[in-house]
Backbone as a chain_set.jsonl record, in Angstrom:
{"seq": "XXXXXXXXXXXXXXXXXXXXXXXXXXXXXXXXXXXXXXXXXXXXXXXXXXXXXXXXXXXXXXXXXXXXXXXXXXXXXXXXXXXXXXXXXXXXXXXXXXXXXXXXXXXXXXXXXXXXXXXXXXXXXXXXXXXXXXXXXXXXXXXXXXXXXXXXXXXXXXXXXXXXXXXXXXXXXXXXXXXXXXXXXXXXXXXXXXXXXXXXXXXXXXXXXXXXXXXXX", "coords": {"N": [[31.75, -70.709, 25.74], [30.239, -74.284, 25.266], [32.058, -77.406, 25.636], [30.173, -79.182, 24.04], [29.29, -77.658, 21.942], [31.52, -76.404, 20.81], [32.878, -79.134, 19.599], [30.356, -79.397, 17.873], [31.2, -77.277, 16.488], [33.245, -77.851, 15.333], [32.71, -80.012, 14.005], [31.298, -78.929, 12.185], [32.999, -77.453, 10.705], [34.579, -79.071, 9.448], [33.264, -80.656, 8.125], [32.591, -78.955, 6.035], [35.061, -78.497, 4.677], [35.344, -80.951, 3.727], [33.596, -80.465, 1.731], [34.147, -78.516, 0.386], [36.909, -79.247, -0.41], [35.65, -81.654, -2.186], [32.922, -81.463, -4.591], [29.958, -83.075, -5.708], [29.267, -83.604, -8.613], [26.988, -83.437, -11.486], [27.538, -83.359, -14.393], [27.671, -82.801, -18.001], [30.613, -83.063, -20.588], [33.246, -82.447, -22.803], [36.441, -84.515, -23.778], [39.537, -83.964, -24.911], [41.656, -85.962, -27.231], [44.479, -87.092, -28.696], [43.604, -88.965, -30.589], [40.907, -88.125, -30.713], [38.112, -86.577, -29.969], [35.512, -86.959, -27.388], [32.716, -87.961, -25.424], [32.022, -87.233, -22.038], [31.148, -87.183, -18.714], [31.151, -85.666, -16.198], [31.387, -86.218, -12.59], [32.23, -85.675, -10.226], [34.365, -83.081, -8.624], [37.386, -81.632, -7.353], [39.572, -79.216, -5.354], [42.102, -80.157, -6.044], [41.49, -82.256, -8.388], [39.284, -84.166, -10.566], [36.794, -86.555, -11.233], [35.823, -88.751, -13.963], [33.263, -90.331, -15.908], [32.319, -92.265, -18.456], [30.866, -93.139, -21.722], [31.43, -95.043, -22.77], [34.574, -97.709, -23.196], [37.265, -95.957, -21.123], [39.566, -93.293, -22.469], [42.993, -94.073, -23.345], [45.054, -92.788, -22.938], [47.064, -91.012, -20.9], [47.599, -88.231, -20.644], [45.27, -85.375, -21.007], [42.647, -83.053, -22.963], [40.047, -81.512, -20.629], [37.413, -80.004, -22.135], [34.978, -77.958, -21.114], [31.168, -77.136, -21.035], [31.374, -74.277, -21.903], [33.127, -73.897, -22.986], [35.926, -73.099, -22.4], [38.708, -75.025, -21.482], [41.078, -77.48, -19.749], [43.758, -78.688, -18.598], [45.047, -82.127, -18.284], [45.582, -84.603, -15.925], [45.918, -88.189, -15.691], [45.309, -89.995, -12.808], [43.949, -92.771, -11.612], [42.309, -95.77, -13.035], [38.99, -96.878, -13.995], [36.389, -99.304, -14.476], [34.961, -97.937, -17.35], [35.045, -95.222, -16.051], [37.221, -92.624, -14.511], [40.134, -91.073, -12.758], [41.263, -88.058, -12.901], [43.593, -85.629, -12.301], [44.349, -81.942, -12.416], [46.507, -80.215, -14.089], [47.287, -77.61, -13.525], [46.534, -74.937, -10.782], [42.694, -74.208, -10.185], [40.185, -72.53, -10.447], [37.529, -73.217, -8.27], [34.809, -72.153, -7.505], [34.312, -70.689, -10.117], [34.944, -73.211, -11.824], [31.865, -74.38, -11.106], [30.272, -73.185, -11.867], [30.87, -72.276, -14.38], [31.645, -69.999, -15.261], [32.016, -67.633, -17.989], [33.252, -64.999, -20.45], [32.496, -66.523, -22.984], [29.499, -67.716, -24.623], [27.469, -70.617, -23.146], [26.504, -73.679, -24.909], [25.54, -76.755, -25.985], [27.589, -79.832, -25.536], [29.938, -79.987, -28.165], [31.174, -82.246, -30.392], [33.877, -82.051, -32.361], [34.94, -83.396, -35.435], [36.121, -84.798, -37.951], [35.275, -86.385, -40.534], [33.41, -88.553, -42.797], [30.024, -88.406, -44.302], [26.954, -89.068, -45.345], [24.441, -87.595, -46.941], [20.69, -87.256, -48.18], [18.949, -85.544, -50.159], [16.362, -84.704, -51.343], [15.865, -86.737, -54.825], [18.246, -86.716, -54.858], [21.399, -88.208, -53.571], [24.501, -87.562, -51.601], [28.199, -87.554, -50.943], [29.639, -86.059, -48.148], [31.298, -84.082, -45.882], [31.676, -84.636, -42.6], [32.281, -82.152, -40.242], [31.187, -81.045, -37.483], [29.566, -82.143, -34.237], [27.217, -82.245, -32.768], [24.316, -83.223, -29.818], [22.25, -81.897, -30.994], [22.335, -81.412, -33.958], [24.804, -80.674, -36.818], [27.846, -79.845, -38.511], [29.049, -79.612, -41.642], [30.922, -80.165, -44.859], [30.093, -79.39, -48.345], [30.068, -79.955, -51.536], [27.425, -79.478, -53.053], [24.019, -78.092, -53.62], [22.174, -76.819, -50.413], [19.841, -75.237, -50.251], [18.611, -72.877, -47.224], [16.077, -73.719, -44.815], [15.483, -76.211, -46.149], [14.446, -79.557, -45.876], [16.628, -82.6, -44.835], [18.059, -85.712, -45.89], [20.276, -87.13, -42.936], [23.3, -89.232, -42.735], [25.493, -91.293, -40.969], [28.61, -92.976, -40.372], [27.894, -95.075, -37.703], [25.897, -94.048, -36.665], [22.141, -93.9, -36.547], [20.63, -92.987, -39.748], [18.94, -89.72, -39.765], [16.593, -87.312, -39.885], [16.804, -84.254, -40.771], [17.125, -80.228, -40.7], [18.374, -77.665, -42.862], [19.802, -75.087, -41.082], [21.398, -73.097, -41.602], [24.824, -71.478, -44.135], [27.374, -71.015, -45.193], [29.583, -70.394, -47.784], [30.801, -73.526, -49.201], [29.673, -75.003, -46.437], [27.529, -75.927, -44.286], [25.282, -75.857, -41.684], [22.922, -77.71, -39.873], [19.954, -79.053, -38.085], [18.765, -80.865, -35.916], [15.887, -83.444, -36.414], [15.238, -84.344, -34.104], [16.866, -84.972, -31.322], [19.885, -86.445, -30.892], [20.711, -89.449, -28.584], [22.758, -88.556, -25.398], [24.034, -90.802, -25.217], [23.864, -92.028, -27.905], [25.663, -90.077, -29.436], [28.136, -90.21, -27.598], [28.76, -93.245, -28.748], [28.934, -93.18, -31.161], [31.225, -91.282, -31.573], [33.223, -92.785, -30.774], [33.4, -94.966, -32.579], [34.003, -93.629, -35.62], [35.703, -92.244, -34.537], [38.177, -94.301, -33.361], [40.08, -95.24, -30.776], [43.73, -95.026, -30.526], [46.385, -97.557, -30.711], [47.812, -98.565, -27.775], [51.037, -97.487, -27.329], [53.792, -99.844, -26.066], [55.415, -99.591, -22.938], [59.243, -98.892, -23.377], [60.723, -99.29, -21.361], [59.215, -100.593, -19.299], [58.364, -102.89, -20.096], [61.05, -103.838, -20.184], [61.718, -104.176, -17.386], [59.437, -106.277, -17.073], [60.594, -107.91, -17.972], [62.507, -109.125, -16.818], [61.723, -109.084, -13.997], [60.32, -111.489, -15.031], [62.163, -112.882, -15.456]], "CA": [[31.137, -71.728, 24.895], [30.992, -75.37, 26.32], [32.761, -78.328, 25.0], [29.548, -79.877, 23.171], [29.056, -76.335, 21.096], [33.058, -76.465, 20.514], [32.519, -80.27, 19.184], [29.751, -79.391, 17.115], [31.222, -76.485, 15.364], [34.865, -78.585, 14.741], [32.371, -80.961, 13.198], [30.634, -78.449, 11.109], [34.088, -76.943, 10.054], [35.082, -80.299, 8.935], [32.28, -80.988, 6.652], [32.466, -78.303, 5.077], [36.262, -78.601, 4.187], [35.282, -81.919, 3.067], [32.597, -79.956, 0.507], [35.21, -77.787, -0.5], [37.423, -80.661, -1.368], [34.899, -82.845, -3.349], [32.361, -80.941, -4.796], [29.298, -83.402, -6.605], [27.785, -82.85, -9.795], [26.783, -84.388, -12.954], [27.468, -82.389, -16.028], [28.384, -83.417, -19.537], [31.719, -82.179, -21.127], [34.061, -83.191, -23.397], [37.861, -84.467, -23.539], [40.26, -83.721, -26.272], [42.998, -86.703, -26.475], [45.319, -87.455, -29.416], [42.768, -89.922, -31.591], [39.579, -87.789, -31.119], [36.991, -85.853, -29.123], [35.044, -88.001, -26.587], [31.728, -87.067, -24.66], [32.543, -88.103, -20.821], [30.347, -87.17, -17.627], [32.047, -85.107, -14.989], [30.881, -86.559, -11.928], [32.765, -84.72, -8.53], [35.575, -82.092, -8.565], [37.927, -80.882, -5.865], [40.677, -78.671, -5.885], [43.154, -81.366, -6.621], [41.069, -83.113, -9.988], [38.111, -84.496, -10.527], [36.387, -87.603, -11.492], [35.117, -88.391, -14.85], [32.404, -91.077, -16.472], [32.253, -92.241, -19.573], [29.857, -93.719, -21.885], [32.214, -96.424, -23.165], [35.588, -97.562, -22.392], [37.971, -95.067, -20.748], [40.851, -93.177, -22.854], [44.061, -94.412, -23.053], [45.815, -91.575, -23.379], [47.338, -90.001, -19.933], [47.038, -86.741, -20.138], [44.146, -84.821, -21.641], [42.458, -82.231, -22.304], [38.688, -81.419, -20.669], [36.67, -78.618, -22.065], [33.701, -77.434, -20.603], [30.245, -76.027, -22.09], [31.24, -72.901, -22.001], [34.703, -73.497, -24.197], [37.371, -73.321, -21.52], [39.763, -75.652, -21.385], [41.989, -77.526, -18.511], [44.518, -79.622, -18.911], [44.166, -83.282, -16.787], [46.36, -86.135, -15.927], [44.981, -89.469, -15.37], [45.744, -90.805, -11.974], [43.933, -93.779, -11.73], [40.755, -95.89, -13.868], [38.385, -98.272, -13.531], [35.401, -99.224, -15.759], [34.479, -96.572, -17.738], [35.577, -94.177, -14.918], [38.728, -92.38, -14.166], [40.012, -90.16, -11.799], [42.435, -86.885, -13.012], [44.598, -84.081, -11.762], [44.845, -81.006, -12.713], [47.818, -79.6, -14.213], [47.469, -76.361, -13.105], [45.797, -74.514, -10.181], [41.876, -73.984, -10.918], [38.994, -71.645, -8.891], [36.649, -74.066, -7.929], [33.505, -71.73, -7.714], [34.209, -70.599, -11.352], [34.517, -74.435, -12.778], [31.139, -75.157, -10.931], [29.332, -72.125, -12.63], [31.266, -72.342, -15.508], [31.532, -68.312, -15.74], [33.035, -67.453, -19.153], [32.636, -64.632, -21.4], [31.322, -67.386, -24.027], [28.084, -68.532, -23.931], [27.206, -72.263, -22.749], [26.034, -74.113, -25.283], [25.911, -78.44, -25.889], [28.887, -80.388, -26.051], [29.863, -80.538, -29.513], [32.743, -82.743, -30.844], [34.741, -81.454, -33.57], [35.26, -84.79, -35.789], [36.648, -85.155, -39.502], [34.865, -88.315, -40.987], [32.43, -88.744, -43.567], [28.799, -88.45, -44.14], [26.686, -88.794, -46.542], [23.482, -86.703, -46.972], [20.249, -86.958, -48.863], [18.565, -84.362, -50.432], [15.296, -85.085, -52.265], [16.263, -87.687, -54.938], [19.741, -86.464, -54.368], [22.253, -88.397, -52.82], [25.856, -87.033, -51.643], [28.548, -87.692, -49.851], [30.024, -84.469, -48.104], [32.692, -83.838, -44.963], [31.545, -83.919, -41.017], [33.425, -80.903, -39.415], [31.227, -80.985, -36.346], [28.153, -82.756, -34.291], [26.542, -82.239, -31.396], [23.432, -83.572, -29.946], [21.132, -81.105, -31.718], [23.086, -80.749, -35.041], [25.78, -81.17, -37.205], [28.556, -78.814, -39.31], [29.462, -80.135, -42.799], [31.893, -79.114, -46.052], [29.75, -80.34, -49.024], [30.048, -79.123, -53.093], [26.51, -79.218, -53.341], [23.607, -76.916, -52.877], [21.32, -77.227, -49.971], [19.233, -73.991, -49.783], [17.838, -72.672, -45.821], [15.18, -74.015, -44.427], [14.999, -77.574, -46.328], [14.847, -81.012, -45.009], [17.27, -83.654, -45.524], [18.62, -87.163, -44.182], [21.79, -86.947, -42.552], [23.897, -90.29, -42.486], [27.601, -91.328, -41.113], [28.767, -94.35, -39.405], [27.478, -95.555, -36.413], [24.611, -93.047, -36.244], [21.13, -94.031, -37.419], [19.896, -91.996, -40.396], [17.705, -88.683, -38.986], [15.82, -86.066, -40.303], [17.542, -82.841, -40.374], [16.793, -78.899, -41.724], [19.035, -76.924, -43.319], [19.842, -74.25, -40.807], [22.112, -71.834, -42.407], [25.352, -72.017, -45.17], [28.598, -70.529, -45.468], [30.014, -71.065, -48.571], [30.251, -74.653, -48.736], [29.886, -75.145, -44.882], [26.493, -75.89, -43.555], [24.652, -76.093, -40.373], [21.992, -78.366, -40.018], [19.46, -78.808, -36.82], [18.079, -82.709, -36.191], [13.965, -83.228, -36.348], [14.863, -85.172, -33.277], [18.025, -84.751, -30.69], [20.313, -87.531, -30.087], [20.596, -89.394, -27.086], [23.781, -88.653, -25.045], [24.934, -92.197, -25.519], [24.152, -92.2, -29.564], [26.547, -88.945, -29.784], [29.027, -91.164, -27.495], [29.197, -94.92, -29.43], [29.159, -92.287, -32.508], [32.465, -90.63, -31.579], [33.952, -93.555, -30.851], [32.671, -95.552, -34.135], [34.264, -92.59, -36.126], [37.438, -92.04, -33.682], [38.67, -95.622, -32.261], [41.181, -95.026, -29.484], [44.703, -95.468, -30.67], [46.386, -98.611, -30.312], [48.884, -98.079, -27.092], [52.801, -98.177, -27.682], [54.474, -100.234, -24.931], [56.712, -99.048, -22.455], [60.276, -100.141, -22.881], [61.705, -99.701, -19.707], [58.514, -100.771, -18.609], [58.739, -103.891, -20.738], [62.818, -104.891, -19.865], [61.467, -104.596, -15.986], [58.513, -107.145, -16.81], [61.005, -109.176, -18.624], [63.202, -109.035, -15.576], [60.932, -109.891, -13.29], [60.147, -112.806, -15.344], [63.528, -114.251, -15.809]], "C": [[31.404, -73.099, 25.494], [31.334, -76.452, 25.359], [32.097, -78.443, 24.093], [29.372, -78.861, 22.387], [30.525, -76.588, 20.325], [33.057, -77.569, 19.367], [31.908, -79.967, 17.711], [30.439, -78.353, 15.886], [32.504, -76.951, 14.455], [34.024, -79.259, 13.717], [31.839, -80.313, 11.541], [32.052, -78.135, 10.066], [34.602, -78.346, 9.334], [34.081, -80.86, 7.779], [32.571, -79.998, 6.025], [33.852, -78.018, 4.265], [35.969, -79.487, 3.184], [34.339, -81.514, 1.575], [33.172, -79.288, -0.231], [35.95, -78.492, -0.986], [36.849, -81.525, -2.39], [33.685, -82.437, -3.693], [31.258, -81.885, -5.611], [28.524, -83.227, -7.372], [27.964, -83.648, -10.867], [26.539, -83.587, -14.005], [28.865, -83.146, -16.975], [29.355, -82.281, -20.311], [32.215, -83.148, -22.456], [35.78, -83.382, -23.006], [38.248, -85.017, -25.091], [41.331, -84.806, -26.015], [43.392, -86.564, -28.332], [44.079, -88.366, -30.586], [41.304, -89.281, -31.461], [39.223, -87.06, -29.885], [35.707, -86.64, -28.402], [34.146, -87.143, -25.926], [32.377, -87.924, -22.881], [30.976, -86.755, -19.832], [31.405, -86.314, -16.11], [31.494, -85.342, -13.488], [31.312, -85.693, -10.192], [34.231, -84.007, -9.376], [36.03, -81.328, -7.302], [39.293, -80.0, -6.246], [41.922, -79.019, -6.673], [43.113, -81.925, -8.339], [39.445, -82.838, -9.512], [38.039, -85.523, -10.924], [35.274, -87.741, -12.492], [34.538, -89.591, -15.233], [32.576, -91.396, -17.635], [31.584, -93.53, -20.575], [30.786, -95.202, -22.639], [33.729, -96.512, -22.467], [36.644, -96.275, -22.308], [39.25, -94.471, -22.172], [41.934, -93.709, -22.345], [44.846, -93.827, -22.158], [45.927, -90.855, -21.404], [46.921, -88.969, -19.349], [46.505, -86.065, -21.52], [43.853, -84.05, -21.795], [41.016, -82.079, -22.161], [38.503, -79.654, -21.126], [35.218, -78.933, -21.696], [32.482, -76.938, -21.557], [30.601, -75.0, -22.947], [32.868, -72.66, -22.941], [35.855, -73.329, -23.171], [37.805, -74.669, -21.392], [40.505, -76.058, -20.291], [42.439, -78.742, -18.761], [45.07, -80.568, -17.694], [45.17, -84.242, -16.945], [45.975, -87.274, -14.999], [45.677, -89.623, -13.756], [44.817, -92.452, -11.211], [42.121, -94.264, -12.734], [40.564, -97.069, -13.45], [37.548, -98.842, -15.066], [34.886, -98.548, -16.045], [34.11, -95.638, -16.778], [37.189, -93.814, -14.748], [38.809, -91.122, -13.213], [41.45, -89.322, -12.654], [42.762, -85.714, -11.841], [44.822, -83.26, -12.766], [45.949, -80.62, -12.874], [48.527, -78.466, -13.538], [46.716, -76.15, -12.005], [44.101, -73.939, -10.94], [41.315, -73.18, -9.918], [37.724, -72.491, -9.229], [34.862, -73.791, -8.352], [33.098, -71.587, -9.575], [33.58, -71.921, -12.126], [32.594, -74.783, -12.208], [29.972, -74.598, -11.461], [29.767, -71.687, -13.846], [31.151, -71.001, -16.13], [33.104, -68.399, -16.547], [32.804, -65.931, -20.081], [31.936, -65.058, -22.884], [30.486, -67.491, -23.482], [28.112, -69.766, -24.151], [26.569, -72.622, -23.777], [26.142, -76.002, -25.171], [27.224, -78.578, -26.538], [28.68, -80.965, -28.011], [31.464, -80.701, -29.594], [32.669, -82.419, -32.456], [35.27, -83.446, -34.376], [35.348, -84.914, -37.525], [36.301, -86.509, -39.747], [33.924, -87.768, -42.65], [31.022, -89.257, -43.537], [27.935, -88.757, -45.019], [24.744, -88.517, -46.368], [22.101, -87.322, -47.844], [19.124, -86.436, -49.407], [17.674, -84.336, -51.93], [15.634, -86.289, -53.234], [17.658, -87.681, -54.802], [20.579, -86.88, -53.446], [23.46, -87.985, -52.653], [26.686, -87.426, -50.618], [29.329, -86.281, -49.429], [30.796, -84.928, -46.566], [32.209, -83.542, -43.861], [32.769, -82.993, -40.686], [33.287, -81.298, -38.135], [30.202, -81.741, -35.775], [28.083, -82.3, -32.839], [24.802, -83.151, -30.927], [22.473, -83.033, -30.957], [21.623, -80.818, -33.32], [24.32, -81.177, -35.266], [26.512, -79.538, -38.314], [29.16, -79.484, -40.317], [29.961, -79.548, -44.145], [30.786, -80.268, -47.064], [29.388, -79.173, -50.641], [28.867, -78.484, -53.535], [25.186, -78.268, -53.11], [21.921, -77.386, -51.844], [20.664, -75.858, -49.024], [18.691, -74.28, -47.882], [16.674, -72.984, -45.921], [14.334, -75.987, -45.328], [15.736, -78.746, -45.546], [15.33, -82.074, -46.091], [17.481, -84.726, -44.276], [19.834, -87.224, -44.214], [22.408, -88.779, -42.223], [25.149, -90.906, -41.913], [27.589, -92.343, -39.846], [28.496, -94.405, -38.102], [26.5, -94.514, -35.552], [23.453, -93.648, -37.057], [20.823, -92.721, -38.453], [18.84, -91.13, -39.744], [17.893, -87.608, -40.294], [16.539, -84.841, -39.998], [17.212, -81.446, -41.463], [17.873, -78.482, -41.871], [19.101, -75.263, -42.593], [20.562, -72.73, -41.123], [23.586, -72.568, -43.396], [26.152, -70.782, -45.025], [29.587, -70.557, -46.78], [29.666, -72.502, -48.896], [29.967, -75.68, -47.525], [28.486, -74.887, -44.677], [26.198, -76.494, -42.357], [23.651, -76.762, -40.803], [21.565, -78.955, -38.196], [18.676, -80.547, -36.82], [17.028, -82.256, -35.607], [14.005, -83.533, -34.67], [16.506, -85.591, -32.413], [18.68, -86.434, -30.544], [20.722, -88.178, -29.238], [21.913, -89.189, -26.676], [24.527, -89.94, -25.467], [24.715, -92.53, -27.034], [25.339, -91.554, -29.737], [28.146, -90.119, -29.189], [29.655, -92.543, -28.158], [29.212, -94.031, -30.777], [30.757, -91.879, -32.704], [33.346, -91.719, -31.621], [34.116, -94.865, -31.67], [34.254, -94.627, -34.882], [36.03, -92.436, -35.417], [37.896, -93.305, -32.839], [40.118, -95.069, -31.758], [42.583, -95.978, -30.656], [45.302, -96.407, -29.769], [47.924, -97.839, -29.089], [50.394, -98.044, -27.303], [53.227, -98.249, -26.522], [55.411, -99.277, -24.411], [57.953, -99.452, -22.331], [60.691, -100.148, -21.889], [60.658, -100.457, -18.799], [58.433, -102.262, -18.89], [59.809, -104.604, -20.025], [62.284, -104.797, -18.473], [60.575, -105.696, -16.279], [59.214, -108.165, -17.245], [61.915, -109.607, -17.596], [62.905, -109.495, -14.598], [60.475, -111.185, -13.739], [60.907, -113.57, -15.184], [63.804, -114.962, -14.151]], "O": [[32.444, -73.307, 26.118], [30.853, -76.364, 24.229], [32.602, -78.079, 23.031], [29.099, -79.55, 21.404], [30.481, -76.998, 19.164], [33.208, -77.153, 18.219], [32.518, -80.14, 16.656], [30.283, -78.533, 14.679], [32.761, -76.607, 13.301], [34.43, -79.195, 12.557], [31.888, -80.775, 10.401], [32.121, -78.515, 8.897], [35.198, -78.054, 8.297], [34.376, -81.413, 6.72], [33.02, -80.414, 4.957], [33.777, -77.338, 3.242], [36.154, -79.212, 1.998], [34.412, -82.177, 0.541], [32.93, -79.276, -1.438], [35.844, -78.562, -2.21], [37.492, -82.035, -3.307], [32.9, -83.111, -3.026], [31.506, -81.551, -6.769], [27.369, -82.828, -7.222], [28.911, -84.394, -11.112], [25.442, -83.211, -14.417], [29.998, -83.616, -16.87], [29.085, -81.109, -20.574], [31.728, -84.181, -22.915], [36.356, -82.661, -22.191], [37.794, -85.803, -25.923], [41.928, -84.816, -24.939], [42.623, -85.994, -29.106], [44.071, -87.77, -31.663], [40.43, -89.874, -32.094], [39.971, -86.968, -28.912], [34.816, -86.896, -29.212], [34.378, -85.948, -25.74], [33.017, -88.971, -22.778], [30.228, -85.897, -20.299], [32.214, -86.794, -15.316], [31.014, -84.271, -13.118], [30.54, -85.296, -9.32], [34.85, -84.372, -10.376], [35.373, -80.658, -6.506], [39.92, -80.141, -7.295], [42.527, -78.434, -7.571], [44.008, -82.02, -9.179], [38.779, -82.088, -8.798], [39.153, -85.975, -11.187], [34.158, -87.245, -12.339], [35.37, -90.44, -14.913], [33.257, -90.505, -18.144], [31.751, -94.71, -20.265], [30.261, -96.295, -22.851], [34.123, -95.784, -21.555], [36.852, -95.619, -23.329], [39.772, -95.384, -22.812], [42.051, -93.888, -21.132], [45.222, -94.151, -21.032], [44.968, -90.342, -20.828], [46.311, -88.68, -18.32], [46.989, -86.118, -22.65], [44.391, -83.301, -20.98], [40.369, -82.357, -23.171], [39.05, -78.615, -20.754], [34.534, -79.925, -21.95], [32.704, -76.428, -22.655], [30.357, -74.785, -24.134], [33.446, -71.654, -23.351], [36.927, -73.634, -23.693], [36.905, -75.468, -21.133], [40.783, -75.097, -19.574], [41.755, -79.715, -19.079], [45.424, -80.184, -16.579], [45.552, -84.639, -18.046], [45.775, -87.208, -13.786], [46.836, -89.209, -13.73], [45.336, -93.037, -10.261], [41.177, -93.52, -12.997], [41.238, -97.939, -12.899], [37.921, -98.811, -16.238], [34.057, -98.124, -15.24], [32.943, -95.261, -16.667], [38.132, -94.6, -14.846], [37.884, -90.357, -12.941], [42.475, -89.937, -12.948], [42.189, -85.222, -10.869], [45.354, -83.588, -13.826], [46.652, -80.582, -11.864], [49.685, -78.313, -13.149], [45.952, -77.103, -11.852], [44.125, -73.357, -12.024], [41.755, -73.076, -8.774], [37.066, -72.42, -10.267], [34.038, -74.465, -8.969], [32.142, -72.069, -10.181], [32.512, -72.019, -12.73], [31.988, -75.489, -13.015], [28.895, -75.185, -11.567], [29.162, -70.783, -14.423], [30.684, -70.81, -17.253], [34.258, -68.755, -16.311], [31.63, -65.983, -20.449], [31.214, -64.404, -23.636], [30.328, -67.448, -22.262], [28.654, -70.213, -25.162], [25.658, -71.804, -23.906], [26.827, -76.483, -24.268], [27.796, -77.987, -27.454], [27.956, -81.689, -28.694], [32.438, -80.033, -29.248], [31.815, -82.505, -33.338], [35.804, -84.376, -33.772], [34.315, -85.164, -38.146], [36.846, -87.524, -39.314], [33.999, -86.716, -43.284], [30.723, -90.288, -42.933], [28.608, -88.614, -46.04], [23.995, -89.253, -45.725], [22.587, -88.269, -48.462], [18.109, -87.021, -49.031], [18.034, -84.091, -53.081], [15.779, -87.266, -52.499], [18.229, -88.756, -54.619], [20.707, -86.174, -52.446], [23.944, -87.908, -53.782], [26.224, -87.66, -49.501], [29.607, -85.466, -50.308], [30.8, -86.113, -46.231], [32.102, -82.334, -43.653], [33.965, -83.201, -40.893], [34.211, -81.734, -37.448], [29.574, -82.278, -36.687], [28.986, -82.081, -32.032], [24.202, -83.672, -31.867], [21.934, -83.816, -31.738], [21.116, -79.818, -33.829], [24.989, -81.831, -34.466], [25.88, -78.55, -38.69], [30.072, -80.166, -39.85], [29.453, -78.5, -44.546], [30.612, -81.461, -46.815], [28.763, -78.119, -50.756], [28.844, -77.418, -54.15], [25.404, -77.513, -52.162], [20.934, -77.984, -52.273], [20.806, -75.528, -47.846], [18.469, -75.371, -47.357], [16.039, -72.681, -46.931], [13.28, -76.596, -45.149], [16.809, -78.912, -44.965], [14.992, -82.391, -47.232], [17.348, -84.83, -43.056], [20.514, -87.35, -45.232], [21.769, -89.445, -41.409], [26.004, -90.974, -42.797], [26.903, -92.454, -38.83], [29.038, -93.565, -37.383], [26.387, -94.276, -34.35], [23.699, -93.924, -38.231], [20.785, -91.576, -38.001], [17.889, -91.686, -39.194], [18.731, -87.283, -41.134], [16.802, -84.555, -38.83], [17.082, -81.545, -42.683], [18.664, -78.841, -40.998], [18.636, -74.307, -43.214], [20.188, -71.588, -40.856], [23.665, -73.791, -43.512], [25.661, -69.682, -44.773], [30.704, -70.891, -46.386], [28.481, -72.836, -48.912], [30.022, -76.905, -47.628], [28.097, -73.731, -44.845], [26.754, -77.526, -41.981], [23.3, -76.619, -41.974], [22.39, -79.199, -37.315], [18.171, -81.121, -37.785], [16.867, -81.345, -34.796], [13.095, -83.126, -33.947], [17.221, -86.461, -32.911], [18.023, -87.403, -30.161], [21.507, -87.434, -28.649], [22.66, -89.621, -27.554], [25.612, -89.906, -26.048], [25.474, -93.404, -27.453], [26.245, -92.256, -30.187], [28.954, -90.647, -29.953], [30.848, -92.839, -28.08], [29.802, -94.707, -31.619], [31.402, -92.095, -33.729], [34.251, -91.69, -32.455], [34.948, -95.717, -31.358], [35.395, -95.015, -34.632], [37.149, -92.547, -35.918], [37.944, -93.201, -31.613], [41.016, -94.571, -32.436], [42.483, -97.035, -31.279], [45.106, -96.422, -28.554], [48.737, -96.971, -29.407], [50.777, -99.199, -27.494], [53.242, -97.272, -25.774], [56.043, -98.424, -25.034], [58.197, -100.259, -21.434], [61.115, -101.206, -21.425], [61.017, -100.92, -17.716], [58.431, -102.969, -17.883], [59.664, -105.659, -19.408], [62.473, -105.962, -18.124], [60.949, -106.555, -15.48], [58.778, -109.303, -17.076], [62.039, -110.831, -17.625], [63.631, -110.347, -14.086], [60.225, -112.025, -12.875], [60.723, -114.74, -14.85], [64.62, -115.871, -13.997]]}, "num_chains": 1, "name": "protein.A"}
């Protein structure tokens, strides 16, 4: 084989390390922190972490946890942020191909955040207020006393969401599903969550503190 063949194939072998290291893609997840359930943007992943987006400002919060479509789970520690961007590490070892095909025995469905707030519904002249459980773009999961037979339409309400049109997809007791006339946009669902869940306020570091005061004196 002669040098320039040799060359070429070091080069190829070298990209493709580099593809195995930093893998790019754009899929929507969520991250679980301490004050709420957040939509974020998963932008590249390498064996190491990955690098995540997000439709407002960044979490505080360290370490996290991302789940996926498909309901798995991986637990992330910040190592550095910018504007609404951050970069994590993995806690644990992950398999790369898996996260990028997201093979689960669940099935994939939309990110839906899990979120305890209040809503309030209404249902012909019937107004109520009743208990978000869950939301997603397409839908919502709600605890409410009252009765809102399958297949009728109501208007769904709760802070920092415009009022929409929504059917009555099924009922559990007092636990209903409900399907929107009209999906909401990734970034409603986002300034929604974080309406509803504001980021806890940080608690200083003291040692981190008596060094800044240290350096001051």
């Amino acid at each position: 084989m002669s040098d320039t063949a040799v060359q070429n194939d070091r080069g190829i072998s070298a990209e493709r390390r580099v593809a195995e290291r930093k893998s790019p893609m754009l899929r929507t997840a969520k991250v679980v922190c301490q004050s709420g359930e957040y939509v974020c943007l998963i932008r590249h992943i390498s064996q190491d972490g990955l690098g995540l987006s997000y439709l407002h400002d960044t979490p505080p919060e360290a370490r996290i946890i991302l789940q996926t479509t498909n309901g798995l789970t991986y637990p992330i520690e910040r190592a550095w942020e910018g504007r609404r961007q951050a970069a994590y590490r993995f806690a644990s070892d992950i398999a790369i191909e898996e996260f990028l095909h997201e093979e689960s025995p669940f099935a994939t469905r939309p990110v839906r955040l899990n979120i305890a707030a209040e809503a309030r519904i209404a249902d012909g002249q019937m107004f109520a207020k009743v208990q978000l459980i869950d939301i997603s773009r397409e839908g919502a999961k709600f605890e409410s006393r009252g009765e809102h037979p399958q297949g009728r339409l109501i208007s769904f309400d709760a802070l920092g969401l415009p009022q929409r049109l929504a059917e009555v997809r099924w009922q559990d007791g007092q636990t209903y599903g409900i399907q929107f006339q009209h999906p909401l946009s990734i970034n409603q669902l986002a300034e929604m969550a974080l309406r509803l869940q504001p980021f806890a306020a940080q608690i200083p570091d003291p040692v981190g503190s008596k060094q800044a005061s240290a350096r001051a004196a």
